[in-house]
N, C-alpha and C positions, 0 to 999 in steps of 0.2 A: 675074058680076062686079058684080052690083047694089050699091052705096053705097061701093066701095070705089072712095076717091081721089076723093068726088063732085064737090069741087072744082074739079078737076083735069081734063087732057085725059086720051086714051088714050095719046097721045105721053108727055106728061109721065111719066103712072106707069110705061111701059116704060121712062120713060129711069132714072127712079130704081131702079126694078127691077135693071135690066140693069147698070147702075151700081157697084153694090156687090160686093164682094168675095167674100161667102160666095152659099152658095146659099138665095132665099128663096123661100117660098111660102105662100100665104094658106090655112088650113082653115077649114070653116064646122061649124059644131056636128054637121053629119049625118057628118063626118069625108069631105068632099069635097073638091077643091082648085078653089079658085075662081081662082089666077093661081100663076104660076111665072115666076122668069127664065129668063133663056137660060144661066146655069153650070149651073142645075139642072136643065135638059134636054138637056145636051149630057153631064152627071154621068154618068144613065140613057140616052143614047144613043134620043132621043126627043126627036118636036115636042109642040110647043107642046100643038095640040090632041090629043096621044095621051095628055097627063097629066091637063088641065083638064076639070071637070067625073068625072074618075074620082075611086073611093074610094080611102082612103089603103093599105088592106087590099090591094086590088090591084096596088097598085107594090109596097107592101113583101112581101107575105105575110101570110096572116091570120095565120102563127104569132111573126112580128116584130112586127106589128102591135099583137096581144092580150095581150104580155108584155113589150113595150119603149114605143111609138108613144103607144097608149091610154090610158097612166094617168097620161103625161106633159099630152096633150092635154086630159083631166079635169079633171086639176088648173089647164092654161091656162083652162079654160072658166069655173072656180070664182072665177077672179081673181088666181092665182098666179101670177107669171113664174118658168117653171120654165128652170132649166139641168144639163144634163146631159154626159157626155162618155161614148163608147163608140168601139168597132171597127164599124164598118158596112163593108159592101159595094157599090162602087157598080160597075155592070155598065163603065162606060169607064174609070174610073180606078180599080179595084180594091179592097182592103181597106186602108180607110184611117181613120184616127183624127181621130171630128170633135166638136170643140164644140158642140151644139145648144141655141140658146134659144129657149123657146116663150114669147112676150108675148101676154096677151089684149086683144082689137080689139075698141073697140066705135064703131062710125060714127056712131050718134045720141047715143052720150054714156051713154048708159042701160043696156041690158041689154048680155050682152056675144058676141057673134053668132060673131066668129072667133080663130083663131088664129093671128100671124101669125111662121112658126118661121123662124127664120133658121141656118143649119150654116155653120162654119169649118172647115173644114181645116187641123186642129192635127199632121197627121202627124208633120213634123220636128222641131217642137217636142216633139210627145212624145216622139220617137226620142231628139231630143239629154237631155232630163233623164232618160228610161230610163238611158242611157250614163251620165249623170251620175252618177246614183242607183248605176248598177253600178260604176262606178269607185272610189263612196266606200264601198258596201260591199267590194269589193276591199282597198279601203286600209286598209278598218276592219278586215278579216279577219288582210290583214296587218301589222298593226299590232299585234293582238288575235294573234297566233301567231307572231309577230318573235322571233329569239333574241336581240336584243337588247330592252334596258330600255327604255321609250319615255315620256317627261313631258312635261308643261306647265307653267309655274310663272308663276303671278301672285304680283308684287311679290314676298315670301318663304313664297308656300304653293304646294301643288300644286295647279295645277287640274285636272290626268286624268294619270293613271298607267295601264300595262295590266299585262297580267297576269305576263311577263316583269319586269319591275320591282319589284313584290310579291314576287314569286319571289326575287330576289338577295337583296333586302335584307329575306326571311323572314319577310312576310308572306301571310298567306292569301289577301286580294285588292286588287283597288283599292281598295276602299270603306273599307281600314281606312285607306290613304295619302290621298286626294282630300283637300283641306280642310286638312292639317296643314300646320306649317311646315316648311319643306326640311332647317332644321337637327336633325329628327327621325333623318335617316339619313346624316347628318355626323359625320364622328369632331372632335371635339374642336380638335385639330391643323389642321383645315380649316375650321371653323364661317368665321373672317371672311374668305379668300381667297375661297372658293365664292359666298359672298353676294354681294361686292364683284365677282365676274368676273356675274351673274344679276341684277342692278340696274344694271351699266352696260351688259348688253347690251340690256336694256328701255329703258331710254334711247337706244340708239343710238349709244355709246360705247362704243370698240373692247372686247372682252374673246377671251383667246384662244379658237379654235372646238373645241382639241383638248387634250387635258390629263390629266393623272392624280393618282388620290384617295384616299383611303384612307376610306372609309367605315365604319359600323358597322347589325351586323342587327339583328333587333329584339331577341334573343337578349342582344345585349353582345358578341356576336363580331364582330373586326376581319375589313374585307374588303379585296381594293386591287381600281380599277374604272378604265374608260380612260370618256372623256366625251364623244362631239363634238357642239357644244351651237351653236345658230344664236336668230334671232330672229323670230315670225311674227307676222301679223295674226289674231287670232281674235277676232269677232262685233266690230271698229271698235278691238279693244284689243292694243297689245303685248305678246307674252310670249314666255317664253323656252321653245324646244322642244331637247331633251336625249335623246339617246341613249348610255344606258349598256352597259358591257358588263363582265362581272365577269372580270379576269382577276388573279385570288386565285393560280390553276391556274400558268398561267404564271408569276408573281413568283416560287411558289416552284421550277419549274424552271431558271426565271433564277438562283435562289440555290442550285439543287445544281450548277446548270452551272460556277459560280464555285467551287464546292467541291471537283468533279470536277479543275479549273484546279489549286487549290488541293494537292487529291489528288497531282496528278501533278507538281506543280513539284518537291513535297517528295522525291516516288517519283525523281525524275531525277537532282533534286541528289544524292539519296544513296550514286549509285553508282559513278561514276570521277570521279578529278581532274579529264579530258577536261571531263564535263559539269558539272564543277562549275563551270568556268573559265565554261563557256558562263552558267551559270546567275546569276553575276555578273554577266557584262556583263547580261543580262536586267533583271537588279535594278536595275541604277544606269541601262540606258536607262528604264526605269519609271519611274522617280524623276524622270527629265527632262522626263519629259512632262506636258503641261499639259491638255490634253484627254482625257477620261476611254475613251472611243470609241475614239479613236487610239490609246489606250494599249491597251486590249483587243485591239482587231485586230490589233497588231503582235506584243503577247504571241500572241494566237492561234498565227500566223503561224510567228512562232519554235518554238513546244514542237510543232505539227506538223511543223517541219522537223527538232526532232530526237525526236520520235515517230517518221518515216519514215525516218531515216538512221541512227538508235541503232546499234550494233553489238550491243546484248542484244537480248534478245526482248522486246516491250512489250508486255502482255493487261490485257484488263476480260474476267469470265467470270459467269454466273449462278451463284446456289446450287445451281442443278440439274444445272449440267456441261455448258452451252454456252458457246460464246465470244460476245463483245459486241462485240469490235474487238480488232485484233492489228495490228503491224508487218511490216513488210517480212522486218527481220532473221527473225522469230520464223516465219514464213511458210516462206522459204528453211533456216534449222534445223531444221524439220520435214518439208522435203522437200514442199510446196506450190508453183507458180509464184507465187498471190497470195495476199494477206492474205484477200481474197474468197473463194476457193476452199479455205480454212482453215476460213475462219467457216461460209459454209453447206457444209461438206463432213463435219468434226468437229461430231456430234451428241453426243455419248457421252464426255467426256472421260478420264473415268476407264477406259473399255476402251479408246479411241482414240489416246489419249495415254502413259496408265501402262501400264508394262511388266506390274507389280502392281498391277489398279483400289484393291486393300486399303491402297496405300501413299498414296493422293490422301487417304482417311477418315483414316486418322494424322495428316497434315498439315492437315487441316482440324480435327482436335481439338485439335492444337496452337494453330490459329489463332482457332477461337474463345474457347480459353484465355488468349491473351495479347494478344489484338487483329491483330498482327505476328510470324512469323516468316522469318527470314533465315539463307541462305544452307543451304538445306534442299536435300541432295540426292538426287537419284533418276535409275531408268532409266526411259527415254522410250523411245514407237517412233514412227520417219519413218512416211511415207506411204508409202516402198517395204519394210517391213515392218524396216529396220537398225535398233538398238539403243544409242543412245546416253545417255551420261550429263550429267546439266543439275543445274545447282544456281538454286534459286528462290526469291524473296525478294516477300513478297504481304505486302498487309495487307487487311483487314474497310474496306469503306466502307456506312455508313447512315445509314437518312433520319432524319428530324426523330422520327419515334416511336421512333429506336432498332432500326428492323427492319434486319437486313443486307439491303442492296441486290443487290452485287456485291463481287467480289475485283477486285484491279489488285493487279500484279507486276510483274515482270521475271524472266528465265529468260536465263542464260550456259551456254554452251555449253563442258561439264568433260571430254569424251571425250578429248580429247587428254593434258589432266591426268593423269586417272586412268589412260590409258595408262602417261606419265612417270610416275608415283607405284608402276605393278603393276611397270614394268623397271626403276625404282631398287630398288624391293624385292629384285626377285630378284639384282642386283648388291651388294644391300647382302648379304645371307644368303650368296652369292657369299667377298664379302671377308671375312663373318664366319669362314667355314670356311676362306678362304688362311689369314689373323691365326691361327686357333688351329694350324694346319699350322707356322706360322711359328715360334709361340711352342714348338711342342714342337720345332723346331728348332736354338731360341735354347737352350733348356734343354738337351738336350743337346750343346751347342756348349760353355754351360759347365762342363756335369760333364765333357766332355775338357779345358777348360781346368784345373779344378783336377786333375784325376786328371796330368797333365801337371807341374803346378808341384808337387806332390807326388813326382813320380818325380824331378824335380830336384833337392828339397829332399833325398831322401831318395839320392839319388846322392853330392849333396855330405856329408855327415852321415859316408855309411857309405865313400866312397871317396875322399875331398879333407881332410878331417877328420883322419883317421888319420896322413896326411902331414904335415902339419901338427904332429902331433903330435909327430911319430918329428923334426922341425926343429928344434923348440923342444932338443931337448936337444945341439944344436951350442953351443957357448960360445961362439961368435962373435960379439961386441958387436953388428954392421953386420946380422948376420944377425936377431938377436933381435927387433932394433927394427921390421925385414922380415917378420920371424916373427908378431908383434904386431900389425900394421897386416893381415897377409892375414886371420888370424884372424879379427880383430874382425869385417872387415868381412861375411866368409863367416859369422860371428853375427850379424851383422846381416839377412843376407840371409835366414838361417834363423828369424829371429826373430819369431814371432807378431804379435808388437806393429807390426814395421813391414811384415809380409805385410797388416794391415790397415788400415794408412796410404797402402799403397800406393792399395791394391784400392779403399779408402770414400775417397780424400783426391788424386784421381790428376792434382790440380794440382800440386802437389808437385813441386821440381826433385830431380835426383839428390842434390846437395848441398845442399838443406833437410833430406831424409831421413835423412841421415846424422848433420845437426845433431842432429834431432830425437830420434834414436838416443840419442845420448852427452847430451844435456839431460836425458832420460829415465834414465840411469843413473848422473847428479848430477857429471858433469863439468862445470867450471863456463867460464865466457868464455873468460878467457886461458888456461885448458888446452888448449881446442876448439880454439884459433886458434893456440897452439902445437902443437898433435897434428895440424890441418890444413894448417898451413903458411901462413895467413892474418890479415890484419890483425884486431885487437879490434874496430874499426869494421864491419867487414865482419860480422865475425860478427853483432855487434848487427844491420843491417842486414835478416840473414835472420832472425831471432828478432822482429824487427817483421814483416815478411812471413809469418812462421808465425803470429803472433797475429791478425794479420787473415784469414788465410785459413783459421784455426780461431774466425774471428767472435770473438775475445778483445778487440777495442780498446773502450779505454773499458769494460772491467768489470775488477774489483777481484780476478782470479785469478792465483793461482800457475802460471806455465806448466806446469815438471816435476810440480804435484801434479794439474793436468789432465789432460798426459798421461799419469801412474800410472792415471786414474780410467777411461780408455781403455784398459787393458793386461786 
């Protein structure tokens, strides 16, 4: 302990020694230890004099010593204050992480004799920035592999983008985004909203945290992106930190989902009065509504309650011949308990459903022929293998390129129809063969009817006639006139002309016909009405009643030369 602390007492320097925090110890050029405290012998688990006076080789190892100890101490001896940090080993407190500085000591001022190393025990400090260090490469990891987009943005540039954010907005890396201005990947439409919410949030002036965008890739292609954007401290400076996320994906199944809406209002409306009533009130409550949400939900709401209560069948099906969703009704017509047990049970629709799979390909050429067809029917099979018949009415729905997506329909149930439709037929085929039964009937009913008015005519002619005849040659004034009036009228009866006055004309009273007789062979009013016993008026009377019920009134014809034109 020669020169060290000459100053000084023995008390003193132990007290300074001992005093201090870390562990100190004095080396002399031969790498001996000339003084220790007491941390640093309680470290190694050893007195005082088990260290002092020993080489430093012997505490540590000659193979610590000649690779770590030695060329630190060197360098102390050279005039360097050397610092170091490492893992050591200490036999009582174990492997611990120590700060070592080695200052060179010289006591006369001159040459420089020792080394006097002081060790801290930096364990938990280094443990806590180890954690540190691993928590910000964690962050950086995930950050650096986030599916979402992640930024910084001083004043109106980017200060750090990763790799997710290059990505959306279709760049190769960060390094092309770092440095540019933000309205690089702003659409237009948004340039001053976006700026104005990322300069008031740098300020400290509210801006909303969550929001959506419409951006553009480096491409020229539009994107839409959701945002939630906050504000941090980075190196003493504000800036705004932004996470994007691209949902292009979603908008546009937002916008078939509204189309599918769309799809199916038009598919509803179309089909009974019922649902058209329904589809009105729909409309006009839509109309009322002032809240866009509210108004959705509640449409939702409705066309699922009459999707589920329909009385037809309601289906979405692939191109391939699965079902997508189906109703209740459509479920129980098929002989399913649910619409579930339809959907994943019917793989195959074409074997499972068509009676003929070849008649589903028809109706599909139809359909992509004309977009729409309706009221297409066909035989179906239940699920207990019965055969009924359904008429179905589908149209093509497709996406934005134009590709068919899916079919949507509806499907009525015709078995009962076309039952009614096979036993009116056979009723109808039925009636047609009583009717011709009937008509040969009717016919001859009246060849006995004329065959009948001919034996009369021809009874009278050849037996009433004759009599008549053999009368006439009585001279009897009272008779003649008797004589006269039976004749006529028995000519009359015999008479072609009024057999088919009778027969085509059988409104006709007895005494019309009779007129119409003696009109016909140019007797004139007052004869008529004196040969009949009746007034001039009267007669007239029936001669207007003949001419309207020969359609005569109001045209310019000669009765008698009409009736000639009829004889």
């Amino acid at each position: 302990m020669s020169g060290f602390f000459e100053n000084g007492t023995r008390n003193e320097r132990d007290f300074i020694l001992n005093t201090m925090k870390g562990l100190m110890t004095l080396v002399n050029t031969d790498y001996t230890y000339e003084a220790v405290n007491e941390p640093y012998c309680r470290a190694h688990n050893r007195q005082e004099h088990e260290i002092v006076g020993k080489t430093v080789s012997s505490i540590w190892g000659w193979k610590a010593f000649e690779k770590t100890i030695r060329p630190c101490l060197d360098r102390c001896f050279a005039g360097t204050e050397v610092r170091d940090e490492a893992w050591i080993e200490l036999p009582a407190l174990g492997r611990r992480y120590c700060e070592i500085i080695y200052s060179p000591y010289s006591p006369n001022g001159n040459s420089i004799t020792h080394a006097a190393v002081l060790t801290y025990d930096i364990t938990e400090r280094k443990q806590a920035e180890e954690a540190l260090k691993e928590s910000e490469e964690r962050y950086r990891i995930a950050i650096e592999h986030s599916n979402d987009g992640v930024a910084t943005v001083k004043g109106k540039h980017f200060l750090y983008v990763n790799q997710k954010f290059s990505d959306i907005f279709g760049y190769k890396g960060p390094a092309e985004l770092m440095g540019k201005p933000i309205m690089s990947v702003l659409h237009p439409d948004e340039k001053d909203r976006i700026t104005s919410y990322t300069l008031r949030r740098q300020r400290k002036v509210y801006a909303p945290r969550r929001y959506e965008m419409k951006g553009v890739k480096k491409n020229g292609t539009i994107i839409h992106v959701e945002v939630s954007a906050t504000s941090i401290t980075y190196g003493n400076i504000l800036v705004s930190l932004a996470y994007v996320r691209d949902i292009t994906e979603r908008t546009r199944l937002e916008e078939e989902l509204t189309e599918y809406r769309t799809h199916l209002e038009n598919l509803v409306e179309a089909r009974t009065l019922e649902l058209e009533s329904v589809n009105e009130l729909l409309r006009q409550d839509v109309m009322q509504r002032k809240q866009v949400e509210e108004s959705l939900r509640r449409s939702e709401a409705k066309y699922r309650n009459i999707f589920e209560n329909a009385v037809e069948g309601i289906f979405q099906t692939t191109p391939e011949g699965r079902f997508i969703s189906a109703n209740p009704s459509l479920a129980r017509m098929l002989g399913y308990d649910t619409p579930e047990e339809l959907v994943n049970s019917v793989t195959d629709i074409p074997r499972q459903i068509y009676a003929d799979p070849r008649i589903r390909n028809t109706l599909l050429d139809l359909l992509h022929k004309d977009g729409v067809v309706r009221n297409f029917e066909f035989q179906g099979c239940r699920k207990d293998g019965q055969v009924l018949w359904g008429a179905v009415t589908v149209q093509t729905v497709s996406s934005s390129k134009g590709e068919i997506t899916r079919y949507e329909g509806t499907v009525e149930d015709i078995t009962e129809r076309k039952t009614a439709q096979e036993n009116l037929f056979i009723k109808s085929r039925n009636l047609e063969e009583m009717n011709t039964a009937l008509k040969v009937l009717l016919k001859k009913r009246e060849e006995d009817k004329n065959e009948l008015e001919e034996a009369i005519l021809r009874n009278i002619k050849e037996l009433v006639l004759p009599c008549v005849e053999k009368l006439k040659n009585d001279q009897s004034i009272s008779n003649r006139v008797l004589v006269q009036i039976l004749e006529e009228n028995l000519l009359n009866i015999t008479s072609p002309f009024l057999h088919k006055m009778v027969t085509n004309y059988a409104n006709f009273t007895p005494t019309e016909i009779r007129i119409l007789g003696l009109i016909k062979d140019g007797i004139t009013t007052k004869e008529i009405a004196k040969l009949l016993g009746m007034s001039v008026r009267t007669v007239d009377s029936h001669r207007y009643n003949i001419r309207k019920k020969l359609n005569l009134r109001g045209k310019n014809l000669n009765l008698r030369s009409h009736l000639l034109s009829l004889t």
